[in-house]
C-alpha positions as a Markdown table, in Angstrom:
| # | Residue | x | y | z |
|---|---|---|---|---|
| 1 | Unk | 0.0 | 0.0 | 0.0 |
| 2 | Unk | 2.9 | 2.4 | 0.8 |
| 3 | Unk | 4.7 | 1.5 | -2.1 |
| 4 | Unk | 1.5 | 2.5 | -4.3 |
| 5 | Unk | 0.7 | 5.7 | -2.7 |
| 6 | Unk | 4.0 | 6.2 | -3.7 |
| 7 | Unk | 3.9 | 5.8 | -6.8 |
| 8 | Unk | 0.1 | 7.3 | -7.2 |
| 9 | Unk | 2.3 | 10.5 | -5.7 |
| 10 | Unk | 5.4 | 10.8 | -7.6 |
| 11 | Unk | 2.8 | 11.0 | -11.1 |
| 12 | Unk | 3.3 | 14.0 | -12.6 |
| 13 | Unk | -0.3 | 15.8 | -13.9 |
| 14 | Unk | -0.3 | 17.7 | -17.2 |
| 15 | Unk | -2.8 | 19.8 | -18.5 |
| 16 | Unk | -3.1 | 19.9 | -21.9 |
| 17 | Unk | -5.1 | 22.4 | -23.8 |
| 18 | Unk | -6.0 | 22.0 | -27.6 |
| 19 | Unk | -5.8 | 18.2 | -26.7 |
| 20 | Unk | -7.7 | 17.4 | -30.2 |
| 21 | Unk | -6.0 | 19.9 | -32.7 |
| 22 | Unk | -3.4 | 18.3 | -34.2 |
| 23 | Unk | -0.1 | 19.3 | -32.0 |
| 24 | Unk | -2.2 | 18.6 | -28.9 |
| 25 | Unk | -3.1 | 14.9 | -30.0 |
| 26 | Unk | 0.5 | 14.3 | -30.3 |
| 27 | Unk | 1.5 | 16.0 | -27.0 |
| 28 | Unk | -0.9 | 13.4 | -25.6 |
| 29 | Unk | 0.2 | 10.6 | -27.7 |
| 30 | Unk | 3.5 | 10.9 | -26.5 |
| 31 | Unk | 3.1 | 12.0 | -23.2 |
| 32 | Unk | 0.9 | 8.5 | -22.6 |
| 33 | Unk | 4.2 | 6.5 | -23.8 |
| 34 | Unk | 6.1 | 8.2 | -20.7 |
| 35 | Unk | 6.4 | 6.4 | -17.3 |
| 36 | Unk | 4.9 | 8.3 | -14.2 |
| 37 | Unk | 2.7 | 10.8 | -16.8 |
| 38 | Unk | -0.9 | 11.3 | -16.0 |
| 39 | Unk | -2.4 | 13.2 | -18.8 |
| 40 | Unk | -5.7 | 15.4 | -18.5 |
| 41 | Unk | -7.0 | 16.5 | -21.8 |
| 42 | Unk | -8.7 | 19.9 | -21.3 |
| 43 | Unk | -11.5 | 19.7 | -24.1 |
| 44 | Unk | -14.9 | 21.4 | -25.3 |
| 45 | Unk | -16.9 | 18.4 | -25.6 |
| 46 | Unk | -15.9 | 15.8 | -22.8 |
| 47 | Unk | -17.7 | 13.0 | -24.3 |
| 48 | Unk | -17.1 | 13.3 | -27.7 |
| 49 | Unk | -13.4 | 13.7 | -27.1 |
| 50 | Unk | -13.7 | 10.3 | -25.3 |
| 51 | Unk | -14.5 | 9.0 | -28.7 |
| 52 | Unk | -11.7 | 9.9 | -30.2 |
| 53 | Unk | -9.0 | 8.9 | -27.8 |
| 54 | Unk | -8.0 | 5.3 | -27.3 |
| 55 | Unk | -9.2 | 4.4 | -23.6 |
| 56 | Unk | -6.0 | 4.2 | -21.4 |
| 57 | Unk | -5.4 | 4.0 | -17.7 |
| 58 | Unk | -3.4 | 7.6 | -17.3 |
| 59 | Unk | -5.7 | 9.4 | -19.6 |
| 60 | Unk | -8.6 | 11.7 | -18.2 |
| 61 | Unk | -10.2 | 14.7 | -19.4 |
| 62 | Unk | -11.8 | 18.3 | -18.0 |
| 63 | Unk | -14.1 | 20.8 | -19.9 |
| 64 | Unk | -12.1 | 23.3 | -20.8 |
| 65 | Unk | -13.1 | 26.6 | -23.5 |
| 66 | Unk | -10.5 | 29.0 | -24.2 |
| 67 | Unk | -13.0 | 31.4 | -24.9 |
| 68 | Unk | -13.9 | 31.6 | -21.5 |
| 69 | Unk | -12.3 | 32.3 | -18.7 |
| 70 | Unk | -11.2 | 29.0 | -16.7 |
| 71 | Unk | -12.7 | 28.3 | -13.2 |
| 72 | Unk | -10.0 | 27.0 | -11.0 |
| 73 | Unk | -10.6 | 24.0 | -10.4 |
| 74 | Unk | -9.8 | 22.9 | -13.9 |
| 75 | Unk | -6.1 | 23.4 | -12.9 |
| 76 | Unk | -6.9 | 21.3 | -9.5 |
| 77 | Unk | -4.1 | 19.0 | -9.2 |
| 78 | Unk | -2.3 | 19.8 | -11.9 |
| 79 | Unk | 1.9 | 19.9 | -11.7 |
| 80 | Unk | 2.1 | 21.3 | -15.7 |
| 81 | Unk | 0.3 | 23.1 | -18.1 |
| 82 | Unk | 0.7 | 22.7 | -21.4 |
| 83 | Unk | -0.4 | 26.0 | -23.7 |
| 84 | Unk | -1.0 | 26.6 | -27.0 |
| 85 | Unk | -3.1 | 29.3 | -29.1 |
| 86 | Unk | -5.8 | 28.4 | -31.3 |
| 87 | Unk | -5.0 | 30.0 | -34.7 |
| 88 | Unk | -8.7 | 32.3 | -34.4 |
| 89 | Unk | -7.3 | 33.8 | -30.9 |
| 90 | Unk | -5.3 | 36.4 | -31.3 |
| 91 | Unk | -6.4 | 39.2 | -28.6 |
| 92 | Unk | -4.0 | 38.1 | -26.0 |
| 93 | Unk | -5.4 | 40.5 | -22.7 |
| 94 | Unk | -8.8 | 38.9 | -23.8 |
| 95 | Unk | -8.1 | 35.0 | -23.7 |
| 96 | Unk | -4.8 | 34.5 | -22.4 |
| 97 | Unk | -4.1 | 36.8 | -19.4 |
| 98 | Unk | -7.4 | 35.7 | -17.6 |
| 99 | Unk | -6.3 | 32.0 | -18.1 |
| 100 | Unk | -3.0 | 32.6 | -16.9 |
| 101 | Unk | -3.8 | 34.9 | -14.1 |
| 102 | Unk | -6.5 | 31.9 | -13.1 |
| 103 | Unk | -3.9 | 28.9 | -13.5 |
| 104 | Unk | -1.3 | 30.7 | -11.3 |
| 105 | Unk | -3.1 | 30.3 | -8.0 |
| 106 | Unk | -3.2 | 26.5 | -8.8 |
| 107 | Unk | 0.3 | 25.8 | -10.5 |
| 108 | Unk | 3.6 | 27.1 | -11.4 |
| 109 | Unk | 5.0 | 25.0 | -14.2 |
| 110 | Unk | 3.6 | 26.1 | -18.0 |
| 111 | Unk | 5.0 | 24.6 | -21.2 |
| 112 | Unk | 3.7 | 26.8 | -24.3 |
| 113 | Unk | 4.0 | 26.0 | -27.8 |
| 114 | Unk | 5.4 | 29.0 | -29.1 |
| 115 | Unk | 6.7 | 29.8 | -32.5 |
| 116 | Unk | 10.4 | 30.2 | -33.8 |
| 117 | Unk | 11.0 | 34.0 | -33.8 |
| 118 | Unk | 8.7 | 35.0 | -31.4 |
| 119 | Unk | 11.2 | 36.7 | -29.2 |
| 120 | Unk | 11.9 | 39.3 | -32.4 |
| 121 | Unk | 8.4 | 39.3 | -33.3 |
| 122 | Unk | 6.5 | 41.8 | -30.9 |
| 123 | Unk | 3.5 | 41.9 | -33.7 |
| 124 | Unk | 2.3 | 37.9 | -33.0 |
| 125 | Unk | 0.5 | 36.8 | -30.0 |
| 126 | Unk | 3.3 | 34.3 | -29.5 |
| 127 | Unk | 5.5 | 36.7 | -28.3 |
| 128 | Unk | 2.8 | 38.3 | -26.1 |
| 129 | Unk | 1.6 | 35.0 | -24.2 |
| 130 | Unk | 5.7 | 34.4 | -23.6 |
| 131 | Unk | 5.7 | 38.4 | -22.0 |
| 132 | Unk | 2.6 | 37.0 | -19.9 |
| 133 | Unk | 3.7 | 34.1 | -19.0 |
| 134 | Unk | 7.0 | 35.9 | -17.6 |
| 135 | Unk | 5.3 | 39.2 | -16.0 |
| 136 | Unk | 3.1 | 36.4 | -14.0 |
| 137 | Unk | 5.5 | 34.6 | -12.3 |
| 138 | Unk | 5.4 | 31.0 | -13.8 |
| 139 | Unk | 8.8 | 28.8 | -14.3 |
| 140 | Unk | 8.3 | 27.9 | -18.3 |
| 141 | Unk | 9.5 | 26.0 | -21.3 |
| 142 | Unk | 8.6 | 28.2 | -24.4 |
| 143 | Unk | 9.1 | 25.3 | -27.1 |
| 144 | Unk | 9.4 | 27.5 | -30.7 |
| 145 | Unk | 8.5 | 25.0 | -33.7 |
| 146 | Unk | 9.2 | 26.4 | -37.1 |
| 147 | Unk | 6.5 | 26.3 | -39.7 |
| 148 | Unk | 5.0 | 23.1 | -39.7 |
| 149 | Unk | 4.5 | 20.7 | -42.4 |
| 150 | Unk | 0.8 | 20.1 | -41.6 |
| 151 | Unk | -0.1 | 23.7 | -42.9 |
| 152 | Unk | -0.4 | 21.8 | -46.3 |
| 153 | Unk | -3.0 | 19.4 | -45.1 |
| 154 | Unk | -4.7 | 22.3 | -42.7 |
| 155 | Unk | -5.2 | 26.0 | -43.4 |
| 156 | Unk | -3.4 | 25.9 | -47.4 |
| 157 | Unk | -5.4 | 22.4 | -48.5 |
| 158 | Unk | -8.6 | 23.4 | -49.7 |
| 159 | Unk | -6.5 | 25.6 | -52.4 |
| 160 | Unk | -4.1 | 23.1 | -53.1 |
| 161 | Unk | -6.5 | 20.2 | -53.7 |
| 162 | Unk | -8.8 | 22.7 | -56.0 |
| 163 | Unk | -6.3 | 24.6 | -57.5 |
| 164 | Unk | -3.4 | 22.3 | -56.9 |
| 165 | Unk | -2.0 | 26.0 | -55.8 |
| 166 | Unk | -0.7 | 27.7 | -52.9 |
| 167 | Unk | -1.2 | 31.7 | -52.6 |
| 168 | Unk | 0.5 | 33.7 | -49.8 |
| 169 | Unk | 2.3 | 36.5 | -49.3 |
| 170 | Unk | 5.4 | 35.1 | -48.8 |
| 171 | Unk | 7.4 | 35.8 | -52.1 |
| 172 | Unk | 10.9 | 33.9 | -52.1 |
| 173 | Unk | 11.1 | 33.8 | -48.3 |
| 174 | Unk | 12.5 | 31.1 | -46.1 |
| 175 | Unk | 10.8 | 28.5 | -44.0 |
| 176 | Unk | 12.1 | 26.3 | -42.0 |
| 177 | Unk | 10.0 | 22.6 | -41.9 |
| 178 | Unk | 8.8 | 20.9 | -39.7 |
| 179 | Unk | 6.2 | 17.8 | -38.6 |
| 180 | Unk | 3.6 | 18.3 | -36.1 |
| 181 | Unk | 4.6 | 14.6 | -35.0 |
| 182 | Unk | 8.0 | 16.0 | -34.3 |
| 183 | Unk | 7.0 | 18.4 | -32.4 |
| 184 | Unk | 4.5 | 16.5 | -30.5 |
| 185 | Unk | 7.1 | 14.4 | -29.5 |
| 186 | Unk | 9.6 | 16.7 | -28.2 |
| 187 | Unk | 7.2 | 18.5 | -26.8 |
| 188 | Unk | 6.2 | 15.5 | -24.8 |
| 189 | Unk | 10.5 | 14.8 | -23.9 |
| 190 | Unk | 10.8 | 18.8 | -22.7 |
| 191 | Unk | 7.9 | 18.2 | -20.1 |
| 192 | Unk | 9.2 | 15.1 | -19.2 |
| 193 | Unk | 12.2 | 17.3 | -18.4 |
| 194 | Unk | 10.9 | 20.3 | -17.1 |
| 195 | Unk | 13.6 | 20.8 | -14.4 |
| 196 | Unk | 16.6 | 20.7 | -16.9 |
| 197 | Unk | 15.1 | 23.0 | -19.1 |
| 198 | Unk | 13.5 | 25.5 | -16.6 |
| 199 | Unk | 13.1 | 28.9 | -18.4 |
| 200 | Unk | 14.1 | 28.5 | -21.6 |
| 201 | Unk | 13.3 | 28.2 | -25.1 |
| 202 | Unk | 14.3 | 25.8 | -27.4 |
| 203 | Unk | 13.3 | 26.2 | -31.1 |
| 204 | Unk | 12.5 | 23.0 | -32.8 |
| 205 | Unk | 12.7 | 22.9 | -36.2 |
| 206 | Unk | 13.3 | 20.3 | -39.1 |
| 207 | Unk | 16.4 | 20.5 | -41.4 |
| 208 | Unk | 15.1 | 22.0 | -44.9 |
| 209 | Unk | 15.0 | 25.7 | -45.3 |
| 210 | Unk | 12.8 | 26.2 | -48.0 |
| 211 | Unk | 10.5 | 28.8 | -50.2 |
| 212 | Unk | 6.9 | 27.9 | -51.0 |
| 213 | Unk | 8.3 | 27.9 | -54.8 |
| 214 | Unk | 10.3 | 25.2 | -53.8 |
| 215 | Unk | 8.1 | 23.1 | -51.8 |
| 216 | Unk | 5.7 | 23.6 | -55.0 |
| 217 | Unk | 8.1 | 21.9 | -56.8 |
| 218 | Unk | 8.8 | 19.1 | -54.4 |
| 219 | Unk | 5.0 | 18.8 | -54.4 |
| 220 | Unk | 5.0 | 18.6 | -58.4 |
| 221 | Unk | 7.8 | 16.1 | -58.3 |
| 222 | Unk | 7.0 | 14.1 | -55.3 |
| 223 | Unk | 2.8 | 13.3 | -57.0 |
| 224 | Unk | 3.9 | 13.6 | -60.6 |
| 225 | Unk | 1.4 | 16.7 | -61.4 |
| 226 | Unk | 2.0 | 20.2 | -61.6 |
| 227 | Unk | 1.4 | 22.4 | -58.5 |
| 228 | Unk | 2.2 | 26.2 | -58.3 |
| 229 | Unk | 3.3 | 29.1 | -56.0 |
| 230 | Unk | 1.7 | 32.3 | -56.3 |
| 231 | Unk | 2.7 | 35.4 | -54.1 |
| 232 | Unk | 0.9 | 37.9 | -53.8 |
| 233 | Unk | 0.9 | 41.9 | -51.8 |
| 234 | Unk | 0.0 | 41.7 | -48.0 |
| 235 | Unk | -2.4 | 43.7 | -48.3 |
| 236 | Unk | -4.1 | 42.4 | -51.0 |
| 237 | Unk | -4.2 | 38.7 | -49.1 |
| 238 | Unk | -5.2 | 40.1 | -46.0 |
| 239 | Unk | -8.5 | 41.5 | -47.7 |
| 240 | Unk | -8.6 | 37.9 | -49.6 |
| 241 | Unk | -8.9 | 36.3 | -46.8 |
| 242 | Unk | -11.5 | 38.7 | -44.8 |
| 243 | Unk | -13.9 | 37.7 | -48.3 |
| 244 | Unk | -13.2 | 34.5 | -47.7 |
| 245 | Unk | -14.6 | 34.8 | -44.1 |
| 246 | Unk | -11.6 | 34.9 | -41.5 |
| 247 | Unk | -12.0 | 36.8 | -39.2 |
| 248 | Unk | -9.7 | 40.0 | -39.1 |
| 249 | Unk | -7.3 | 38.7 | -35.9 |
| 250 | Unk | -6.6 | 35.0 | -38.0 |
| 251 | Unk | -6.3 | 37.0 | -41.1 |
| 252 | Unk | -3.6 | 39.5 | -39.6 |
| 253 | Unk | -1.6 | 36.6 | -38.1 |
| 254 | Unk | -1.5 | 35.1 | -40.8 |
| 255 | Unk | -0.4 | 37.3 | -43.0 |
| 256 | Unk | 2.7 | 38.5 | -40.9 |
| 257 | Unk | 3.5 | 34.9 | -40.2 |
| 258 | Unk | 4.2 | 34.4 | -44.2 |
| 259 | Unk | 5.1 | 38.1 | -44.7 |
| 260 | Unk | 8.0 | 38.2 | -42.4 |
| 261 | Unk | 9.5 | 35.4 | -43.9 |
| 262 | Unk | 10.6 | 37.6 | -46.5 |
| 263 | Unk | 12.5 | 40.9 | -44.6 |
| 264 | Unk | 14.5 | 38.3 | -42.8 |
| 265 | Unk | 17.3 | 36.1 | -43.2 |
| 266 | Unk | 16.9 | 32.3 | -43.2 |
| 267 | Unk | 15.2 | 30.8 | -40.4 |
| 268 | Unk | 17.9 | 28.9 | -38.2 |
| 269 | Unk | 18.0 | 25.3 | -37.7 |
| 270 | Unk | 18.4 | 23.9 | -34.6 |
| 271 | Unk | 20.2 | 21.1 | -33.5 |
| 272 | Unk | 17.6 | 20.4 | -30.4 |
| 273 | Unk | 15.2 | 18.2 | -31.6 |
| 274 | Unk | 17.9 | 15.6 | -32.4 |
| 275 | Unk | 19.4 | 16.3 | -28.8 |
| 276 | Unk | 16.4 | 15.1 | -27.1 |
| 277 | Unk | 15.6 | 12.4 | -29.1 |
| 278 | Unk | 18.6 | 10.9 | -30.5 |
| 279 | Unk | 17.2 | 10.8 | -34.0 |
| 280 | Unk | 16.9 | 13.1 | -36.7 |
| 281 | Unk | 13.6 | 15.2 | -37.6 |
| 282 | Unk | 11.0 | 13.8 | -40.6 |
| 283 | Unk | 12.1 | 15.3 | -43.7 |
| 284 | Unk | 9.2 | 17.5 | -46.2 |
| 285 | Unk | 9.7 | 14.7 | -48.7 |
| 286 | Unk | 9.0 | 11.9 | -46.2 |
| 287 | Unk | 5.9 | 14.1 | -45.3 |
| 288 | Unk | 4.6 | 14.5 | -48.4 |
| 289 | Unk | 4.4 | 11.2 | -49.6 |
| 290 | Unk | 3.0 | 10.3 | -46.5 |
| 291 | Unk | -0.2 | 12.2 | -46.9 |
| 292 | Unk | -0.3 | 12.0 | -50.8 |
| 293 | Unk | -4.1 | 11.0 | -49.9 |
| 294 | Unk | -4.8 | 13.9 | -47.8 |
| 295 | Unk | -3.0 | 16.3 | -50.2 |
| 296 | Unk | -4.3 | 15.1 | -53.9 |
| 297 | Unk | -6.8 | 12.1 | -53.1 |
């Protein structure tokens, strides 16, 4: 009995938000592969995310909506938190600063899946939630993923699939990239090791630096069909995507997030997802044919 209160103590609860996007299902994934993990998904819809997960011993969830503000006792009991930003939210001193204000008086630990750059990058919400995050007191990992792989099966695929065409303003910029597995995964490692990496940052990123021209051309020679790049004025696909519906916050994020690609140098790659995993990072290639389904059909 000792020994199992024991154990039962030495768990380690984690929060995670978004727990059914796509980085948050990995986070989970991973995190339920780790000895002494106990995982709470923090969801809309309790039961239908019940559905979707795989029934497992140190796996619970808590109704969670980041568009309102958290009662305590969702962070009852809980060591970490795990935070990310749903691409729509964008008004940081609306959604974020009442969550975190809330989820200090229950933990201290936060782990928030931040983007490469965001330090630089006062214009994002990224670097906003970081400033929070520090201004309220928590100990933090800020993990900083470059652009991730799964924009091509997400927020560019309708286009791609119609058009078998990607428009942004991005022109012959740089992105570093890299899979949402891979990030799920590390993520997983870093919270595992919170107390090694206490207040820092560490930027995960794949090993390709490439243009969306380029990728275009991957994509042409990776399904044997043509596929284009178009790039187009900020402005001008900022006001394309408020016709197409998006609200004016997504819009604006998204925008500078492809825009500022192009005023700066390359994007740097980073040795650390190797270092905590002892393998290298998925290649776009690898990706690509991977969800040739997703992406052509």
């Amino acid at each position: 009995m000792n020994h199992q209160l024991k154990t039962i103590n030495a768990m380690q609860r984690v929060l995670v938000t978004g727990a059914t996007g796509n980085i948050g299902r990995e986070v989970v994934h991973f995190l339920l592969q780790k000895e002494g993990m106990e995982v709470i998904s923090a969801v809309r819809n309790v039961e239908k995310a019940r559905s979707e997960f795989p029934v497992h011993p140190s796996l619970s969830f808590r109704k969670f909506d980041f568009q309102k503000t958290p009662s305590e006792a969702v962070f009852d009991g809980v060591d970490v938190l795990f935070l990310l930003r749903p691409p729509q939210l964008a008004d940081v001193d609306k959604y974020f600063v009442p969550l975190l204000r809330t989820a200090k008086k229950k933990l201290s630990k936060v782990v928030f899946l931040s983007v490469q750059g965001a330090e630089k990058s006062k214009t994002i919400p990224h670097h906003k939630i970081e400033h929070a995050i520090r201004e309220l007191g928590f100990e933090y990992i800020f993990v900083r993923p470059s652009y991730f792989m799964q924009n091509l099966t997400t927020t560019l695929a309708k286009e791609i699939r119609e058009e078998r065409r990607i428009t942004l303003p991005s022109g012959k910029g740089k992105f570093n990239w890299i899979d949402v597995k891979d990030i799920g995964e590390a993520t997983a490692s870093l919270i595992c090791r919170f107390d090694e990496y206490r207040n820092k940052a560490i930027e995960i990123t794949g090993e390709e630096n490439l243009s969306f021209g380029e990728v275009t051309d991957l994509m042409s020679q990776v399904y044997g069909q043509p596929f284009r790049f178009r790039s187009v004025n900020p402005i001008r696909f900022f006001f394309m995507k408020r016709r197409e519906g998006m609200p004016s916050d997504f819009a604006f994020v998204m925008t500078m997030l492809h825009f500022i690609p192009r005023l700066v140098d390359a994007p740097k790659i980073s040795p650390a997802f190797e270092q905590l995993l002892g393998k290298r990072p998925s290649s776009l290639k690898t990706f690509l044919e991977r969800e040739r389904k997703v992406i052509v059909g």
